[in-house]
C-alpha positions in Angstrom: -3.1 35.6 24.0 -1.2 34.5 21.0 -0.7 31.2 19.7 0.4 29.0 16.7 -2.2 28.8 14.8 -1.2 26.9 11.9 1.3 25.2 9.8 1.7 25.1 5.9 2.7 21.4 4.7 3.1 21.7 1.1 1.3 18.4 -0.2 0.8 17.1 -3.7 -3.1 17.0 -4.0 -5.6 17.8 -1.5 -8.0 15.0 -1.6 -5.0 12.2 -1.2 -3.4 14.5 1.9 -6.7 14.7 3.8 -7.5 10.8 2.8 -3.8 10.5 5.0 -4.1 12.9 8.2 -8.3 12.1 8.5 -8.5 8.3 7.4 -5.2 7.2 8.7 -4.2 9.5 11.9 -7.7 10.0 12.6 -7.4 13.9 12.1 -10.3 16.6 12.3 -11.1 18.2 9.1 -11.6 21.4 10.3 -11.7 23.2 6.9 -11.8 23.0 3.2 -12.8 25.9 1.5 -12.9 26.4 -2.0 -10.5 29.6 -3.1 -11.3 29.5 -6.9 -8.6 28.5 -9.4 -8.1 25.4 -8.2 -7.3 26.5 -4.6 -8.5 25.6 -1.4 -7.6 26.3 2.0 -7.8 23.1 4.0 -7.1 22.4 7.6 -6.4 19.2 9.6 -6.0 19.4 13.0 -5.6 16.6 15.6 -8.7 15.5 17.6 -8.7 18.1 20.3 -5.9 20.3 19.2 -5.7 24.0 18.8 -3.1 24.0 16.0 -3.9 22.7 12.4 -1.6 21.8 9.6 -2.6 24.3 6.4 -2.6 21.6 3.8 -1.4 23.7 1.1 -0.8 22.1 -2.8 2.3 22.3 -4.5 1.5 24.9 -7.8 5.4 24.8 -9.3 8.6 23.0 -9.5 10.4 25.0 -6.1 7.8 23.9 -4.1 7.0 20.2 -6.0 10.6 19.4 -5.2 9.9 20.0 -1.5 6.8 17.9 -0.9 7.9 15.3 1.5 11.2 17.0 2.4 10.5 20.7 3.5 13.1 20.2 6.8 15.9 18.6 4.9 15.2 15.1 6.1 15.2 15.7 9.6 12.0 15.1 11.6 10.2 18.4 11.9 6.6 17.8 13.1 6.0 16.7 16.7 2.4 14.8 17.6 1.9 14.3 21.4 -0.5 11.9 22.3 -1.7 10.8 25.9 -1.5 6.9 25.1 1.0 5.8 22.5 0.4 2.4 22.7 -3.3 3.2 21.6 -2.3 5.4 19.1 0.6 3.9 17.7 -1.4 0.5 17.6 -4.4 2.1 15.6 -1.2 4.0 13.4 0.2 0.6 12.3 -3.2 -1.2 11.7 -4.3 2.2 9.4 -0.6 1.2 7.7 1.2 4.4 8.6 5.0 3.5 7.9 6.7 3.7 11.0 10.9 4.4 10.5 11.8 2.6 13.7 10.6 0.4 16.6 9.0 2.6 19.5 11.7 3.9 22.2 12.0 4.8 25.9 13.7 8.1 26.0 14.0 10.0 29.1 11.5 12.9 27.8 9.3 9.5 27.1 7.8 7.2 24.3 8.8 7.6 21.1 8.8 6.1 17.5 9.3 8.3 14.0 6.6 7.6 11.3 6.4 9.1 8.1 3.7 11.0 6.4 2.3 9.9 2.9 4.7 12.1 1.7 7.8 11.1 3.4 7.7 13.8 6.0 9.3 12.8 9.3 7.4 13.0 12.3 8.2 12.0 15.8 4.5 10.3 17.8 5.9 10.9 21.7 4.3 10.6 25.2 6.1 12.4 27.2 7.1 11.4 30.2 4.9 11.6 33.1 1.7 11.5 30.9 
């Protein structure tokens, strides 16, 4: 059956993205292959998900002047966790910016945080969890 498999993040350098979505949101590192030239192919994916982020380098100025804004501002990337007090307690103490205080919605918890690169992401516990 298909499935998403993957998402490309264009990111800055490598080393300081992975140092983000592994040391701060506690991410798998699920690959990082060498590609020659100064390319890699490097996956993060959330502890016990099935889709990763392709952490893929910015190499000219279209895609440098997209890091950190590759939806326009608006939040794009959605990480669903079963405990967002837990989570969103060990986000803060790793000193993940969060834009706003967390919020009762009726789908369920929510609070938008931003990447290292500016990147808006909504952490969410849906209701019912």
């Amino acid at each position: 059956m298909p499935h998403l498999a993957a998402l490309s993040l264009l990111v800055r350098d490598y080393d300081e993205a992975i140092a983000f979505y592994v040391g701060k949101l506690g991410f798998d590192l699920s690959e990082d292959t060498d590609m020659g030239g100064g390319k890699r192919w490097v996956r993060v994916t959330p502890k016990g998900g099935q889709t990763s982020l392709l952490l893929a380098r910015a190499t000219d100025d279209a895609q440098q002047v997209r890091v950190g804004d590759q939806s326009g501002g608006r939040v794009w990337l959605f990480l669903q966790t079963d405990d967002f007090a837990r989570d969103h307690a060990a986000f803060v103490a790793a000193g993940v910016h969060f834009r706003e205080a967390p919020r009762h919605e009726p789908y369920g918890v929510v609070a938008v945080f931003e990447d290292l690169y500016g990147n808006g992401w909504d952490l969410i516990e849906p209701a019912g969890v």
